[in-house]
C-alpha positions in Angstrom: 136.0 117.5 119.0 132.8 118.2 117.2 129.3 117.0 118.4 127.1 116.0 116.1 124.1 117.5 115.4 120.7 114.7 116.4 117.7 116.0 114.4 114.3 114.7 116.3 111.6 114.9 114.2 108.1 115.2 116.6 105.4 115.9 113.6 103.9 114.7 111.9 102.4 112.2 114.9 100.5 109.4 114.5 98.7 107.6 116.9 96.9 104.2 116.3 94.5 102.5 118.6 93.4 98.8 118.3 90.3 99.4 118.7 87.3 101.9 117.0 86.6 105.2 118.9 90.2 105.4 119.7 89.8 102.6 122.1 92.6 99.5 123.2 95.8 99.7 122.9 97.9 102.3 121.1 101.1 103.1 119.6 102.7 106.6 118.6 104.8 107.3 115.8 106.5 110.4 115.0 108.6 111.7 111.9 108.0 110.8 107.9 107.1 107.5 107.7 105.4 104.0 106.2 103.7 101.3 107.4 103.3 98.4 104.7 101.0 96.8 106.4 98.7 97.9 108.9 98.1 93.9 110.6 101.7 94.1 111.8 100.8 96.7 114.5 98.9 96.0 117.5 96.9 92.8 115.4 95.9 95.6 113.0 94.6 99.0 114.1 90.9 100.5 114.0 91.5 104.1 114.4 94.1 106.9 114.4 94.6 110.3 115.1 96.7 111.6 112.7 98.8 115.4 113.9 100.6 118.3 112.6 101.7 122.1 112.7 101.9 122.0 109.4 98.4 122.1 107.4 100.7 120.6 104.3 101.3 117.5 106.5 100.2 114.3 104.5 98.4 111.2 105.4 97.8 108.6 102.3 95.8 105.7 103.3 96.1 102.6 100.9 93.5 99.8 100.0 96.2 97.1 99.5 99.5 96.5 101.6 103.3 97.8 100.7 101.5 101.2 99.4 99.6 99.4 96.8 95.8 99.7 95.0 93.4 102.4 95.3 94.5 105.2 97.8 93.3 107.8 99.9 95.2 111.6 100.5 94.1 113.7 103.5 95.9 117.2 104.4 96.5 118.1 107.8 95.4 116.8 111.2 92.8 114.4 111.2 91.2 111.8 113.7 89.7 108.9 112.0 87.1 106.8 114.1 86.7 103.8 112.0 89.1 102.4 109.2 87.0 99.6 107.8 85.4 100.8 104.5 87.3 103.6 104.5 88.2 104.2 101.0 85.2 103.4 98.7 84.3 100.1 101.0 87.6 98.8 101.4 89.5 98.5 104.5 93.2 100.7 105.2 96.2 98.0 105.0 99.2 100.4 104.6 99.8 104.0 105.5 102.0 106.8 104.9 102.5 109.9 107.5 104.6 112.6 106.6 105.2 116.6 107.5 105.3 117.0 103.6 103.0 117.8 101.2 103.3 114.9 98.8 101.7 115.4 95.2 99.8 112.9 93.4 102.3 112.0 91.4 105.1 111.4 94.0 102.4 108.9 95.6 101.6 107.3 92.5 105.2 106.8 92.2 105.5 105.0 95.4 102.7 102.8 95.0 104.2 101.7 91.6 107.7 101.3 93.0 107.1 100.2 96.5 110.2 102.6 97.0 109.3 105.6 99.9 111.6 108.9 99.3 114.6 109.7 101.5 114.7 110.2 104.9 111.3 108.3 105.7 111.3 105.3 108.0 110.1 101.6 107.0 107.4 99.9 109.3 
């Protein structure tokens, strides 16, 4: 009888806190992944600490929820303090986290489609 193999993906992790500073309440995610819309976790989040090994890991911060409007791409670890006015005065409303280095294009893509690529989970 063969096992089957379970893959548990640690990084990227992302860590969001209810509260500026890193304050409140937090959750941690792990693995490639979305968040269409930021007010469905903990009443909306404030901060984040966003982690990796990888300095190709990718964190896209959208102005608009379900990856849409005006965007933001950071590379590699990051801790953020204060997501209100973060992009160019407007607040963050969805998010994507991933260990990959996504291109412009494949994030112009998503926010066009609403689709995310394979093997990324749906928040």
């Amino acid at each position: 009888m063969k096992k089957e193999a379970q893959i548990s993906q640690t990084y990227p992790r992302l860590t969001v806190y209810s509260e500026e500073n890193f304050l409140g309440r937090s959750r941690i995610y792990t693995g490639n992944l979305g968040i269409r819309n930021t007010d469905s976790i903990l009443d909306g989040f404030e901060s984040l600490r966003f982690f990796s090994t990888s300095s190709n890991a990718t964190l896209v911060l959208f102005t608009r929820t379900r990856f849409r409007g005006n965007f933001r791409v950071l590379r590699g670890s990051r801790n953020i303090r204060d997501l209100d006015d973060y992009i160019n005065g407007n607040d963050v409303e969805s998010i994507l986290s991933t260990n990959q280095r996504l291109t412009l294009s494949q994030i112009r893509n998503i926010r066009d489609t609403g689709n995310l690529p394979a093997g990324y989970r749906l928040i």
